[in-house]
C-alpha positions in Angstrom: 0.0 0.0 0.0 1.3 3.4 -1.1 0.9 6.6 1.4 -0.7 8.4 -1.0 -3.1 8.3 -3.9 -2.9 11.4 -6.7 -6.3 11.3 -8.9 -6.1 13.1 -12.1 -9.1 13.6 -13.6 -8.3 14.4 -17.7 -10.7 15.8 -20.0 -9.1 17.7 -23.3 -6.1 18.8 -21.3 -3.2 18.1 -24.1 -1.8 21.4 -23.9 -1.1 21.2 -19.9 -1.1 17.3 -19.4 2.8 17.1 -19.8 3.6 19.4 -17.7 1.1 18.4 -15.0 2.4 14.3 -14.8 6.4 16.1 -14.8 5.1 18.0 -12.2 3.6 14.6 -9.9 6.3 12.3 -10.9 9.6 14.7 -9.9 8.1 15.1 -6.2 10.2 14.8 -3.3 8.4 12.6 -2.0 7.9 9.3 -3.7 5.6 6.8 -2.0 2.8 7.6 -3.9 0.8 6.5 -7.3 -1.4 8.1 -9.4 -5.0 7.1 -10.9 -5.0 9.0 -14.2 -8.9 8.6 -15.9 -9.2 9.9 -19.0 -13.2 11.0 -19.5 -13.2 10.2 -23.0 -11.0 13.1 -23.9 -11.1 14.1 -28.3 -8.0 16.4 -28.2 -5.4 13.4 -27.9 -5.1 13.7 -23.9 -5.5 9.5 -24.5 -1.8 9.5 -26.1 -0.3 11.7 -23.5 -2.2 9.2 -20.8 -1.4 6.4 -22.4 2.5 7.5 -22.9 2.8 8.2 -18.9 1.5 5.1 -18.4 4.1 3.1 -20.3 6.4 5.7 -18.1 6.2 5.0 -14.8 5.1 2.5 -12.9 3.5 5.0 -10.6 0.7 5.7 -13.2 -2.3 3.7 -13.4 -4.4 4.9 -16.3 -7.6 4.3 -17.0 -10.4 5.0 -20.2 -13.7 5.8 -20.1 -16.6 6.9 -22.4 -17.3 10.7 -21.4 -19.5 10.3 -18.3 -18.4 13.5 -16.3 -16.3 14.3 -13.5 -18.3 12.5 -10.7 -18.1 8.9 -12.3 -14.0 9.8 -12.8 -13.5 10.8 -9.3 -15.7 7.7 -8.1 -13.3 5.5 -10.1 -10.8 7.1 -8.7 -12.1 6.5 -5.3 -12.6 2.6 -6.1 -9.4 1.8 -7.3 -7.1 4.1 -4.9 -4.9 2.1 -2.8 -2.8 4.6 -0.6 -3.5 5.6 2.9 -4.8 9.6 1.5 -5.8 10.5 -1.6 -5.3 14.6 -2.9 -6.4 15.9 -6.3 -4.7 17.4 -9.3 -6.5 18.7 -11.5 -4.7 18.0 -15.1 -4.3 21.4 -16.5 -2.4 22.2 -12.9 0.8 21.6 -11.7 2.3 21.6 -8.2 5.8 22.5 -6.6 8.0 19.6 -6.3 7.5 19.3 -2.3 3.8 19.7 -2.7 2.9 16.1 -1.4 5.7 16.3 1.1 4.1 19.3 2.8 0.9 17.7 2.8 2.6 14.4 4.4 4.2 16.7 7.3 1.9 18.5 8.0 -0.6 15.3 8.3 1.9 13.2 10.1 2.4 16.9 13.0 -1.1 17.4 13.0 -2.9 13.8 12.8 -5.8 15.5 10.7 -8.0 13.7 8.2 -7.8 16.9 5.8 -5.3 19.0 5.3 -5.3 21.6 2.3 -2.7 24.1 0.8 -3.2 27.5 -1.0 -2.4 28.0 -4.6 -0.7 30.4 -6.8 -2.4 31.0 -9.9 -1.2 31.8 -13.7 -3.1 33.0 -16.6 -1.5 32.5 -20.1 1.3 31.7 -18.7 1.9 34.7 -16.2 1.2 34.7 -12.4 -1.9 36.8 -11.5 -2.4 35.5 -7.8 -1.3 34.0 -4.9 -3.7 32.1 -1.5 -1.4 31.6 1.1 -3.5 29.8 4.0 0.0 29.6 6.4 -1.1 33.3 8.1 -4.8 31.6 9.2 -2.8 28.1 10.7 -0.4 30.2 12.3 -2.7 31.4 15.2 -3.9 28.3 15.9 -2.4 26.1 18.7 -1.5 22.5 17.9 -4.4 21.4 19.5 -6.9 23.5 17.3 -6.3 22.2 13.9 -10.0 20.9 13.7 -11.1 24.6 14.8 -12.9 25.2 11.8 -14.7 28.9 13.0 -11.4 30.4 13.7 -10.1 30.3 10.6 -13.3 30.4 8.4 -13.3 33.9 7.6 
């Protein structure tokens, strides 16, 4: 059993798939494997999933008429094997100690969820940054779960 389970749901994402896998597959931390679904993509996302595939072992791809996202993440959700599962969307890419934050901060906290902000590009330029480390820096150890003090 792997620590964690990446789903990557992929419809028509060709022009960002690439870079999104690179992204997953040059983490830091490497006990993980990915469930890639393609929903019946028509742009040639299949090759790219397919090509991954042959890749790395890590990849588990799977191909499905277009039924939407919910039946992809439910798949997903069947066949994931690791201890946590986090999404990646497949037009996104993430730093290469994304899942290695995640896993510390898990592993201090003991939480069931944990999330990150993002930083955001359009064409290709950055355009905005959500930085949740100011809201979970007021909060003690103990008040992870504290939900109300962070909301706003």
């Amino acid at each position: 059993m792997v620590k964690v389970s990446i789903g990557v749901p992929v419809y028509n994402a060709n022009e960002y798939l690439r870079e999104c896998l690179d992204s997953i597959l040059n983490q830091t931390f490497q006990d993980f494997e990915v469930l890639l679904v393609d929903d019946g993509s028509t742009d040639g996302s299949y090759n790219i999933c397919y090509e991954y595939d042959q890749k790395s072992d890590k990849i588990r791809y799977y191909h499905q008429n277009h039924t939407g996202i919910d039946d992809t993440r439910n798949l997903i959700l069947r066949e994931a094997d690791g201890d946590f599962i986090t999404w990646i969307e497949a037009t996104d890419s993430v730093e290469p100690d994304y899942l290695q934050h995640l896993v510390d901060i898990q592993n201090k906290s003991n939480a069931d969820i944990v999330i990150s902000g993002f930083k955001e590009y359009r064409e290709r330029e950055f355009s905005q940054s959500v930085n949740l480390k100011p809201y979970f820096e007021e909060l003690e150890d103990n008040e992870y779960t504290n939900v109300d003090k962070y909301r706003a």
